[in-house]
C-alpha positions in Angstrom: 54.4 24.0 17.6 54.3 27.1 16.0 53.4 27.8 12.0 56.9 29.0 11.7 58.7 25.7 13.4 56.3 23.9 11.7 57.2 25.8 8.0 61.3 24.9 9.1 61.1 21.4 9.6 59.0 21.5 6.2 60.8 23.6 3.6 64.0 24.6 6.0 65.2 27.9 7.5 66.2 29.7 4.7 62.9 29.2 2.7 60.5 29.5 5.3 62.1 33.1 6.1 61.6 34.2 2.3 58.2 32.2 2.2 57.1 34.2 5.6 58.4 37.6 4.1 56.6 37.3 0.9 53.1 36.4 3.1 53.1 40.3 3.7 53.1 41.0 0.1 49.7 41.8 -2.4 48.4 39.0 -4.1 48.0 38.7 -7.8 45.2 37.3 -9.8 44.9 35.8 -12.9 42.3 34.8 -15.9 41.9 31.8 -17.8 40.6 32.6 -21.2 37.6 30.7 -23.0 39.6 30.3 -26.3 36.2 29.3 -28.3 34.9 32.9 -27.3 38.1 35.3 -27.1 41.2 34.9 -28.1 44.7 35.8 -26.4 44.9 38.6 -29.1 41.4 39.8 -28.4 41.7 39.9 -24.7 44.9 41.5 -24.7 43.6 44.4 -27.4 40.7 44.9 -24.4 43.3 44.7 -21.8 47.1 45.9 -22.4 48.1 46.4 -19.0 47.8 42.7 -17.8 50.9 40.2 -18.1 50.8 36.5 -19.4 51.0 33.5 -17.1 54.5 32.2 -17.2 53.3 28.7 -17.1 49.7 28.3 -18.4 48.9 28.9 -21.8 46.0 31.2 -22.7 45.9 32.6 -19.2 47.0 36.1 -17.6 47.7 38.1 -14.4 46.4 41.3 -13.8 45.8 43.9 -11.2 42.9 43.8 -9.9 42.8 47.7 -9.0 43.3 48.6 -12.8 41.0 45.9 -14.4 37.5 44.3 -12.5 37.5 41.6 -14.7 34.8 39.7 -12.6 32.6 42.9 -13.1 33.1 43.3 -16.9 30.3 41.9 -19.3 32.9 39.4 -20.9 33.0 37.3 -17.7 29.0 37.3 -17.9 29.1 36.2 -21.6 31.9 33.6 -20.5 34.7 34.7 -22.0 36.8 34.0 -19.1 37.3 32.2 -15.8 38.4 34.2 -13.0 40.9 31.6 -11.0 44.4 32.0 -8.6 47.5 32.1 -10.4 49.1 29.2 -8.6 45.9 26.7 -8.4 45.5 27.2 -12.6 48.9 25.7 -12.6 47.5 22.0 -11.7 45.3 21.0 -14.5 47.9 22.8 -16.9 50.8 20.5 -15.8 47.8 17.3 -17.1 48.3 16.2 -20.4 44.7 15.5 -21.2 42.9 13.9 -24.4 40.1 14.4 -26.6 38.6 10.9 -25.6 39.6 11.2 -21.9 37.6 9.7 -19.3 38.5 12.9 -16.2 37.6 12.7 -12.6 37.7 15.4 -10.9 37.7 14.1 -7.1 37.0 17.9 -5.1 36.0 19.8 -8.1 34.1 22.9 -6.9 34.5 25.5 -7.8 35.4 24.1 -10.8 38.6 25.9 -12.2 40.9 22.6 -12.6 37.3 21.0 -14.8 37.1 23.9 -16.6 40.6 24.0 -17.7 40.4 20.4 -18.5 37.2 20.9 -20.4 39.1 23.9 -22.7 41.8 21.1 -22.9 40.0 18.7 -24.3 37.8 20.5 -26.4 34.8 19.7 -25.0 35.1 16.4 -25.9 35.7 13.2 -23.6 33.5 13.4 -20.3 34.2 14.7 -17.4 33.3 14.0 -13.9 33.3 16.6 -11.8 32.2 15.5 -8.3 31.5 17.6 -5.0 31.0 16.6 -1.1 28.9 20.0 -0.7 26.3 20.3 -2.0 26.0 24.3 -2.2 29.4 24.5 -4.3 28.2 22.3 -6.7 25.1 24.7 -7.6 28.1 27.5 -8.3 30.6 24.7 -9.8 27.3 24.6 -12.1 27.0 28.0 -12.2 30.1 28.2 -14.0 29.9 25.4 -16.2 26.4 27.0 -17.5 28.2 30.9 -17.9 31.3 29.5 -19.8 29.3 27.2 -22.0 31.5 24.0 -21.5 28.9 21.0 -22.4 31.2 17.8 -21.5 31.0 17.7 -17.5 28.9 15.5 -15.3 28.4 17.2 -12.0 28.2 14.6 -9.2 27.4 15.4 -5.5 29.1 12.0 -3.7 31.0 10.5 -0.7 32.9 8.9 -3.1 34.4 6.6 0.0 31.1 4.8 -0.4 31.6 3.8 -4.0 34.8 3.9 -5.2 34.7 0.6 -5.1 32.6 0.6 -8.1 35.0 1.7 -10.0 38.1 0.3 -10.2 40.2 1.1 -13.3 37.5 3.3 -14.8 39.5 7.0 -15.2 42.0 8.2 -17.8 43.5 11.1 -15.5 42.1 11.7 -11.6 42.1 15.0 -10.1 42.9 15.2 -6.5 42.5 19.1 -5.4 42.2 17.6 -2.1 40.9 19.3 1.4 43.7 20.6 3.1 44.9 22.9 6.2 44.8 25.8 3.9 48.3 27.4 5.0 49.0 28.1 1.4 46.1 30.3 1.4 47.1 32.5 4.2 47.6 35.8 2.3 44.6 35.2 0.8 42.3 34.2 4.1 44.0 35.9 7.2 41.3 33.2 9.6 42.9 30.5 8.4 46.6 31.7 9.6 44.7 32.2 13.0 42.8 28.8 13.2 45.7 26.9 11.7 47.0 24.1 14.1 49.7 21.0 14.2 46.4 19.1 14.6 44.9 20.2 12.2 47.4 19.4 9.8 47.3 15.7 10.7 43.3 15.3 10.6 43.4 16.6 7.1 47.1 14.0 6.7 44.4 11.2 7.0 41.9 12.3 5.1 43.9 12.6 1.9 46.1 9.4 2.7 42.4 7.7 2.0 41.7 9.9 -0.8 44.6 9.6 -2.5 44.8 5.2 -2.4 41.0 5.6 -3.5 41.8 7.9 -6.5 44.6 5.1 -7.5 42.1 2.5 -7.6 39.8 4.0 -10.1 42.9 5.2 -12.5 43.3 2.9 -15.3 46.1 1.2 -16.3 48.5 3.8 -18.1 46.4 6.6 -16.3 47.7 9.4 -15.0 46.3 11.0 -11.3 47.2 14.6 -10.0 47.6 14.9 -6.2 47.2 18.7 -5.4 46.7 20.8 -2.0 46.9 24.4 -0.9 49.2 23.9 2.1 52.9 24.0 2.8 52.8 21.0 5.1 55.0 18.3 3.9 52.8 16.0 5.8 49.6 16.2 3.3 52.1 16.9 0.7 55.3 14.9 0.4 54.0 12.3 3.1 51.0 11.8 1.6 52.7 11.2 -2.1 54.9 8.8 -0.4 52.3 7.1 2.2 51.3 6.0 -2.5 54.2 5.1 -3.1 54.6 2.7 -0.4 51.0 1.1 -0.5 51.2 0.9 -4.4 52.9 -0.1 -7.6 52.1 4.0 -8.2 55.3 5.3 -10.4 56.1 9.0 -10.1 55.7 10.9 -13.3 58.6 13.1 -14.1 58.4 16.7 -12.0 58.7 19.2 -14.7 61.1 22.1 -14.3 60.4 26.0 -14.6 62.1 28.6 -12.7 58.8 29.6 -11.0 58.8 25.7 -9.2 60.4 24.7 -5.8 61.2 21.2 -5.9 62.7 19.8 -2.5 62.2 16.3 -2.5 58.8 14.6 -4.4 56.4 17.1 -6.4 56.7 20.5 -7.2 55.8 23.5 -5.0 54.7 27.0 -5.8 55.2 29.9 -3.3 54.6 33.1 -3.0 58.7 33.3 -2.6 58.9 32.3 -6.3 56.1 33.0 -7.4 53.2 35.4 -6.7 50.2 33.1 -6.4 49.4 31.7 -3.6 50.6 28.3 -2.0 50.7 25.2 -4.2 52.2 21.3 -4.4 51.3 19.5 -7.4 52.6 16.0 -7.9 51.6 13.1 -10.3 51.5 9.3 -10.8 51.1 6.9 -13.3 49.7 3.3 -13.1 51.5 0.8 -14.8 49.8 -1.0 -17.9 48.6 -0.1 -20.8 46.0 2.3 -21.3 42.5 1.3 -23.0 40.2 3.9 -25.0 36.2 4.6 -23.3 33.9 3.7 -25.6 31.3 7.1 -25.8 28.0 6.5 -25.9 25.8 8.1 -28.3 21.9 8.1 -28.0 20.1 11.0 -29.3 16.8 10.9 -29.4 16.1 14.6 -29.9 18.4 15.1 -33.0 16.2 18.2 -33.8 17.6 19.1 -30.4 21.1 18.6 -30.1 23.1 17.6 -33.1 25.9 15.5 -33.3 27.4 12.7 -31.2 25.6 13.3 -28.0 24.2 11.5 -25.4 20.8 12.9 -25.2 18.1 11.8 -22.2 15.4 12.7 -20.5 15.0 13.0 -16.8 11.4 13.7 -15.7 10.8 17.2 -17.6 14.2 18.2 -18.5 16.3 17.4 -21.3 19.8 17.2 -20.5 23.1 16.4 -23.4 26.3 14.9 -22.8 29.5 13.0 -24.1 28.5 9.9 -22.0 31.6 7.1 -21.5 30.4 6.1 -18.1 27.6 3.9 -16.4 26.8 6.3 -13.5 26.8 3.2 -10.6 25.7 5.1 -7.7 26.7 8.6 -8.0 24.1 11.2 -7.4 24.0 13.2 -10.1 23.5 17.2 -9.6 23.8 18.3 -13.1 24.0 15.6 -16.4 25.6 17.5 -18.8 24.5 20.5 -20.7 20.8 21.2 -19.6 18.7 21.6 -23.0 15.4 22.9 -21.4 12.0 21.6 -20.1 8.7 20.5 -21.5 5.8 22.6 -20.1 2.9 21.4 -21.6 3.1 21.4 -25.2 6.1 23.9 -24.9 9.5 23.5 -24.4 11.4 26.4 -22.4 15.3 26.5 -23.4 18.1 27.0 -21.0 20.8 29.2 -21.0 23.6 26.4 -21.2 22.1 24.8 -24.0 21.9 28.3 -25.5 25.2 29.2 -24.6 27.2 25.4 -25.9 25.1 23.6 -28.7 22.1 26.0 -29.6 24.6 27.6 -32.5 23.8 25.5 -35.7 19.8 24.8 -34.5 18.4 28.8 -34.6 18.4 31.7 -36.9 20.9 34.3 -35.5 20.4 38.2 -34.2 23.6 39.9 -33.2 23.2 42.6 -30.6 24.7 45.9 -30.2 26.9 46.7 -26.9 23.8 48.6 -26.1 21.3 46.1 -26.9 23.1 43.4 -25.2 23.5 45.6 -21.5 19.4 46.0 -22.1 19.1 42.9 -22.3 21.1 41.7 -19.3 19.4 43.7 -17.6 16.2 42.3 -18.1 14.9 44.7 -20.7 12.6 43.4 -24.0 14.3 44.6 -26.7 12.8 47.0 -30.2 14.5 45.3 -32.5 13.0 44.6 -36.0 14.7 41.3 -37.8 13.4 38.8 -40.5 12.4 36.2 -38.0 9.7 34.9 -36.3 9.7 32.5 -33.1 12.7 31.3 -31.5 16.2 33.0 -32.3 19.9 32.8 -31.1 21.1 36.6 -29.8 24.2 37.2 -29.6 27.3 39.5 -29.5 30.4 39.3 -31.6 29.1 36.5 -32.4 29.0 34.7 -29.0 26.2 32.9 -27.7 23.8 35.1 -25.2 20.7 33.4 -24.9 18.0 31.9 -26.7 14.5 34.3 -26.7 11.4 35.0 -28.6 10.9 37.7 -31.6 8.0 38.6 -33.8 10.1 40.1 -35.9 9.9 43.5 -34.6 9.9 42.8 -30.2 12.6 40.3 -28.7 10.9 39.2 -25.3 13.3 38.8 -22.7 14.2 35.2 -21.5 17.3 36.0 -20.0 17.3 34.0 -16.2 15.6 36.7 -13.6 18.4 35.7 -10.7 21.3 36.5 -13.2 19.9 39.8 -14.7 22.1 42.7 -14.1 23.2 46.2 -14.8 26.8 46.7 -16.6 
């Protein structure tokens, strides 16, 4: 069976001809902004020429000819998340909390967390879990840049604990692993190595996924089953093969001219809408819902101030909104990393300086000049009032946290992220 019968019997004739035309046509991209850092009036001041998303809030589609937003020193300062139009839609659809308890099942690289994070305010937890453990050093990566403190990153089969955990999570993300035939525009090798076959191994994977996601929602909980294909086999089917095993109840599919609905779920296509290939659908388990109780343990209060869960494992020092008795995971990254004890010192990170560090150091703001210097690994000549250990940062976001005599700012800034802007 060809992709084209195979599109037919999914979506029918007439929308698999439109769907296949608009596969030759440019993709867009899009930014999700870090509202605590920029905001939509800010960014669009900076950049005029890009359009808003018509769904997400706080998010825009630009060219990428006329703007490298993924080059510009705002993404390195966090302003911004870089993510596809159509996969931003997701976590935007989830009508998350302040005291949420979140899994994300497939999180890396972390765009449907992160939006959740800026959703909740940084508040709640997070779990943001990863088979690979190579995408969950850049799901990190990300969560350090942007600053967003709430997130445990987890590095777990979770079919070899879920069992642990039943009724634990306020809202489930299921991005799950898919044929990929949504992102054919995007990947031309995955047009080539797509199969019939292929679409069924992946159908079984996420029929397991998705009945193991339903067991840790709570009562009253809400879980978002997601994939980049147009096969209604992992997408329909697989909300169904739920329905069936289940006393899963479909949440409401909301409507917006950019949305193909055919039969369960919504679907985004580049047809309707220039992203890439999308189904979203969500469930709700029956019950009432009951609040996580946070746990707050700070024994560094000179630290990290406020409610936090604040431990230490072996040197480091790591800070978190901490709901959740970790039963097996294996944890890649607890929450915002404070620093390390070496010796009698203790060396600060860059995502401690870049979430809670704010209200704990004197301040030096930075020129556009001094801040590019500094990136770039440079010390800086800059006489202040201070001595020791100060905040720098530029229009009054966080940078980093380094060293001053008062007159010479040493340069602390991580060696393997220093660049030239």
């Amino acid at each position: 069976m060809t992709f084209k019968e195979h599109l037919i019997q999914s979506i029918g004739e007439k929308e698999a001809e439109l769907l296949i035309s608009s596969l030759g046509h440019k993709s867009e991209h899009a930014v999700l902004l870090n509202t605590s850092k920029i905001s939509d009036e800010e960014f669009l001041k900076e950049f005029p020429l890009v359009k808003p998303h018509p769904i997400v809030k706080h998010a825009f589609i630009y060219d990428k000819d006329v703007y490298e937003l993924g080059k510009h020193i705002y993404h390195e300062l966090g302003y911004y998340y870089l993510q596809e139009p159509s996969a931003m839609v997701v976590s935007s659809l989830i009508d998350f909390n302040e005291d949420d308890l979140v899994l994300d099942m497939c999180a890396a690289p972390g765009g449907k967390t992160i939006q959740a994070s800026f959703k909740m305010n940084d508040k709640g937890l997070i779990v943001s879990n990863d088979l690979s453990f190579s995408r969950c050093g850049l799901l990190s990566n990300n969560l350090e840049r942007l600053g967003v403190g709430n997130v445990i990153i987890t590095n777990n089969d979770l079919s070899k604990i879920y069992l642990k955990y039943e009724n634990t999570f306020d809202k489930i993300i299921l991005d799950a692993p898919c044929s990929g035939s949504g992102m054919f525009r995007k990947d031309e090798a995955l047009l080539i190595d797509w199969s019939i076959n292929k679409v069924y191994k992946y159908q079984e994977i996420q029929k397991e996924l998705i009945l193991m996601a339903y067991y840790m929602l709570k009562p009253g909980g809400v879980l978002s089953y997601s994939t980049c294909s147009y096969s209604k086999e992992e997408d329909e089917d697989v909300a169904k093969h739920l329905l069936e095993n289940s006393n899963a109840e479909l949440v409401n599919t909301p409507s917006h001219m950019c949305f193909y609905i055919k039969d369960i779920g919504i679907r985004l296509m580049p047809s309707h809408f220039n992203g890439e290939g999308q189904y979203i659908v969500q469930f709700k388990k029956p019950g009432e819902s009951t609040k996580t109780s946070f746990v707050h343990v700070n024994k560094f209060p000179q630290l990290v101030s406020g409610n936090k869960d604040v431990k230490k494992v072996n040197n480091y020092l790591f800070a978190v909104n901490n709901g959740l008795e970790l039963k097996g995971f294996n944890i890649f990254r607890y929450g915002v990393k404070v620093g390390e004890f070496k010796k009698d010192l203790f060396k600060y990170d860059l995502h401690y300086a870049r979430s809670y560090a704010k209200e704990n150091f004197n301040k030096v703001e930075l020129t556009l000049d001094e801040l590019k210097k500094y990136l770039y690994g440079e010390q800086l000549s800059k006489p202040n009032s201070y001595k020791g250990y100060v905040l720098l940062a530029y229009k009054n976001t966080a940078v980093d946290i380094a060293k001053t005599d008062g007159q010479i700012i040493k340069n602390y800034y991580p060696k393997g992220l220093r660049k030239k802007f």
